[in-house]
C-alpha positions in Angstrom: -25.0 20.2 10.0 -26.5 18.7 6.8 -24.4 18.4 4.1 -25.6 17.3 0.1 -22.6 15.3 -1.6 -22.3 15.0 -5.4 -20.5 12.5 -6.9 -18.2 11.7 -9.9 -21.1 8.7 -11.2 -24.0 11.5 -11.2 -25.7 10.5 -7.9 -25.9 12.3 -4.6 -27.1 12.2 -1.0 -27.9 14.1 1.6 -26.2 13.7 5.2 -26.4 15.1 8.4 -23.3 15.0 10.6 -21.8 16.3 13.7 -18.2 16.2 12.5 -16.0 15.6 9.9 -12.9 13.8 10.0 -10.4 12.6 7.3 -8.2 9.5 7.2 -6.3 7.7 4.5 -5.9 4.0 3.9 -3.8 2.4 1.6 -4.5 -1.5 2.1 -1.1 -2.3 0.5 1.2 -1.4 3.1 3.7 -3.3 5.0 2.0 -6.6 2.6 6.2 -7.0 1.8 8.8 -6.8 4.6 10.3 -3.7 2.7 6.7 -1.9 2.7 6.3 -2.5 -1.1 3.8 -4.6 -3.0 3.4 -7.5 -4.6 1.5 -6.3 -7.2 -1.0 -9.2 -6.5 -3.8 -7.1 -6.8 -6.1 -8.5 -4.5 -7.7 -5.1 -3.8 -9.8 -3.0 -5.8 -9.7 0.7 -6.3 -12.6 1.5 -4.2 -10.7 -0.5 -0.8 -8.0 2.1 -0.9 -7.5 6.1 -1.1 -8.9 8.8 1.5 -11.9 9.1 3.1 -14.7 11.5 4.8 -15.5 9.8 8.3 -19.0 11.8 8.8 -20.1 9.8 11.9 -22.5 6.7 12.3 -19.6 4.6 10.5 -20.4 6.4 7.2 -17.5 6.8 4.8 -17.6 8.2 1.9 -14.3 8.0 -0.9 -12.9 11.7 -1.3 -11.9 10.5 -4.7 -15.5 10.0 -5.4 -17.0 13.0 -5.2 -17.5 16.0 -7.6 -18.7 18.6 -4.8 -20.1 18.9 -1.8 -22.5 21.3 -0.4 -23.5 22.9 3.2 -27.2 22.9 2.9 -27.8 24.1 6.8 -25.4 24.4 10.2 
C-alpha cells in the first residue's frame, strides 16, 4: 500500500508500506523510583509521544501530521 502523509510544518512524503503498527514512547518513565520526573529536561519534544511504525525502521510522530492519505492498496 502507498500511503502520502501531510504534515503540520507543510511538507509531505510519499511511502509505501506493508503494515502499520502504532506504539507510544514516553522517554521519561521510571527516570525517578516513583515513575515521575525530574523535570531535567534532557529530552526534546520530538524524542517522545506516539508513533506510526510503517516498516523499514521508518517512524513517523503521530503528533506531526496534518493528514494522511491512501494513494493505492
Amino acid at each position: 500500500m502507498r500511503i502520502l502523509v501531510k504534515f503540520k510544518d507543510g511538507t509531505s512524503d510519499t511511502y509505501t508500506v506493508q503494515n502499520i503498527e502504532k506504539f507510544s514512547k514516553n522517554p521519561c518513565q521510571n527516570c525517578r523510583s516513583d515513575g515521575g520526573c525530574y523535570e531535567h529536561g534532557c529530552f526534546t519534544s520530538e524524542d517522545w509521544g506516539d508513533f506510526l511504525d510503517i516498516g523499514n525502521d521508518t517512524h513517523i510522530r503521530i503528533q506531526d501530521i496534518a493528514h494522511i492519505t491512501v494513494v493505492s492498496l
